[in-house]
ZAMARGU-4260 file (C-alpha; in steps of 0.2 Angstrom, whole numbers, plus 5000, padded with zeros to 4 digits):
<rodrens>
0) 4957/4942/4986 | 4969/4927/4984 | 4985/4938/4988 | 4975/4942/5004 | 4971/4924/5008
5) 4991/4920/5004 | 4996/4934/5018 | 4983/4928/5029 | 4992/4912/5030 | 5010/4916/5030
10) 5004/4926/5047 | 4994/4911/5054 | 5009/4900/5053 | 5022/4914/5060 | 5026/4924/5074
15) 5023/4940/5066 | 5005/4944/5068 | 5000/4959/5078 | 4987/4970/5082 | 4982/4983/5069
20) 4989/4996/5075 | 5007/4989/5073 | 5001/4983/5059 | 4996/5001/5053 | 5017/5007/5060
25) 5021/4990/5050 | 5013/5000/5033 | 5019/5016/5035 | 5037/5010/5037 | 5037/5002/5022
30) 5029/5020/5014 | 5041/5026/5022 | 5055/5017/5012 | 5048/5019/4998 | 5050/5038/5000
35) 5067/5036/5006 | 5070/5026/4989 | 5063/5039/4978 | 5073/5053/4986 | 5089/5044/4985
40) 5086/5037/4968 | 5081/5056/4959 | 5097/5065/4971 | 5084/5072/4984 | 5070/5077/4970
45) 5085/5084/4959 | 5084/5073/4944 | 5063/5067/4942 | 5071/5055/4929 | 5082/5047/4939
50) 5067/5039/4947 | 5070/5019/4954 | 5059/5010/4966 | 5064/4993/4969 | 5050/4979/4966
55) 5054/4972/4982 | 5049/4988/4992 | 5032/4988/4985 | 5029/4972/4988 | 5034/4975/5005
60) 5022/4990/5007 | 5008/4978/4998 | 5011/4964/5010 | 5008/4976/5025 | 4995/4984/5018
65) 4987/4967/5015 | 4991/4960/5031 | 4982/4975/5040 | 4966/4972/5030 | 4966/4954/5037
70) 4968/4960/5053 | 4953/4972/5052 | 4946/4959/5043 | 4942/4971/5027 | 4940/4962/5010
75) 4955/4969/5001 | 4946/4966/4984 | 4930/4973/4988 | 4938/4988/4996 | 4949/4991/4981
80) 4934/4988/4970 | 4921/5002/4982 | 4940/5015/4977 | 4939/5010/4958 | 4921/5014/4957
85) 4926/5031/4968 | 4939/5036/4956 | 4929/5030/4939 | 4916/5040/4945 | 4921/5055/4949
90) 4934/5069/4942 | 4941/5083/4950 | 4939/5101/4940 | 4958/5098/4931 | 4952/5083/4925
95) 4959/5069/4936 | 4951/5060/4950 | 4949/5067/4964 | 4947/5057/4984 | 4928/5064/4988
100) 4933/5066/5004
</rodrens>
């Protein structure tokens, strides 16, 4: 995955590289604002419509997500295609994908 190669590099020439377990506290914080985002943008889950997540914030949560990959040194691509092919395949009893897990 390019993106994954592009994260790859901005982390070899910074000082921000950890181990993957800080990476893993790095993607869950930027979950975490996403969430924070979504409740303050619908009033706490009081108006659905209301609904705003800045592009920035998923970017940020993708970054991480990325950056983790790379360190565990898992094929972002390939592991996003092995999910596709999860989800394409299989359909929970309502009629949308379910996990398989």
């Amino acid at each position: 995955m390019k993106r994954q190669q592009q994260v790859a590099d901005v982390l070899g020439h910074s000082d921000i590289d950890t181990p993957p377990a800080y990476r893993l506290l790095d993607v869950v914080t930027e979950l975490g604002d996403i969430a924070a985002e979504i409740n303050e943008t619908t009033g706490y889950g009081t108006d659905s419509a209301a609904l705003s997540i800045r592009e920035e914030e998923l970017g940020d949560a993708l970054f991480a997500l990325l950056a983790l990959c790379e360190r565990l040194d898992v094929d972002a691509d390939a592991a996003l295609a092995t999910a596709l092919a999860k989800y394409e395949g299989q359909s929970g009893s309502n009629g949308t994908p379910a996990s398989g897990d």
